[in-house]
C-alpha positions as CSV (number, residue, x, y, z in Angstrom):
1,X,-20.1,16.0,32.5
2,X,-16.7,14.9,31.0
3,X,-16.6,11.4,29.1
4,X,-15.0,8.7,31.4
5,X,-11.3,8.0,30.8
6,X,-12.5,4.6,28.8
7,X,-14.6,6.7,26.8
8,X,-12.2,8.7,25.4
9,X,-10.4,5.3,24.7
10,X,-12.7,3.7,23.0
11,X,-13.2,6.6,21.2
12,X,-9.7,6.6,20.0
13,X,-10.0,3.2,19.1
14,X,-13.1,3.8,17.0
15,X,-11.5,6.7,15.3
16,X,-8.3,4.5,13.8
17,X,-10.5,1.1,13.2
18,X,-12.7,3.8,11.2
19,X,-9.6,5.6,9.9
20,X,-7.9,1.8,8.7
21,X,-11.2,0.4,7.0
22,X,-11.1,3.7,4.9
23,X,-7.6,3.7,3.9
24,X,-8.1,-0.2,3.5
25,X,-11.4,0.3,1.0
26,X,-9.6,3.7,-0.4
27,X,-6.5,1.3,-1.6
28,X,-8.5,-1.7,-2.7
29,X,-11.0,0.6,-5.0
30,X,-7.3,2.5,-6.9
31,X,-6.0,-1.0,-6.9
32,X,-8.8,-2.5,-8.6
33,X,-9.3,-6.2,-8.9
34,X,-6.1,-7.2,-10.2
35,X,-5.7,-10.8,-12.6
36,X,-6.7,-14.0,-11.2
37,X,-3.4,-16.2,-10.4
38,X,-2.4,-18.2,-13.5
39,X,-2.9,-22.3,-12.9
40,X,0.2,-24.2,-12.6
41,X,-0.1,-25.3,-15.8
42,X,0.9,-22.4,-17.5
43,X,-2.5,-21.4,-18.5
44,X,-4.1,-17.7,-17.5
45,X,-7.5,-18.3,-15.8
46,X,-9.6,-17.5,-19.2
47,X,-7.5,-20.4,-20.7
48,X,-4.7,-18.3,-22.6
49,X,-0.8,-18.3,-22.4
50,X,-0.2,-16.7,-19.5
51,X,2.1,-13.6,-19.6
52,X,6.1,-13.9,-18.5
53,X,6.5,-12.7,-15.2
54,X,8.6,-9.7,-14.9
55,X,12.1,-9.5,-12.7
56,X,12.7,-7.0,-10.6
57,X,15.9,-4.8,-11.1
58,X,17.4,-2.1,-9.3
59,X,17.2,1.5,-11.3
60,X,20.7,2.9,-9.2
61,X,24.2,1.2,-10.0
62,X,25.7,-0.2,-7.2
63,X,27.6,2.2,-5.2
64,X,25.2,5.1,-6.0
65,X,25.0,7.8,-3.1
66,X,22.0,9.7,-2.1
67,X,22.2,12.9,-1.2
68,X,20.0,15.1,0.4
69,X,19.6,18.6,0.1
70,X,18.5,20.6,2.7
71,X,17.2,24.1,1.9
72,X,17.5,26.9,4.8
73,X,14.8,29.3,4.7
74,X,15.6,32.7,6.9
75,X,13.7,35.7,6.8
């Protein structure tokens, strides 16, 4: 007997909620628990300076182009 057409849905479903609470765990675990956000007053949570934030800045010059290669392969 073949599984009902909502079956195989829910079974799909199942398979990506299962597949997203592993990635989710996965990322959490390599990310660790990260620093507790520093109080407004300038302290760090275990009662320190807390540490200058870093800007972001953009590696490429402005006006950089990005070329990609693509490689043939014949036989």
């Amino acid at each position: 007997m073949q599984p009902s057409p909502m079956e195989k849905f829910m079974a799909i479903v199942k398979s990506l909620i299962l597949r997203a609470m592993v990635v989710y765990f996965v990322m959490s675990f390599i990310r660790g628990n990260g620093s507790k956000p520093a109080a407004s007053s300038g302290q760090s949570a275990d009662g320190g300076k807390a540490p200058p934030s870093l800007a972001s800045s953009n590696i490429f010059p402005n006006g950089t182009e990005f070329v990609s290669i693509i490689i043939n392969f014949t036989l």
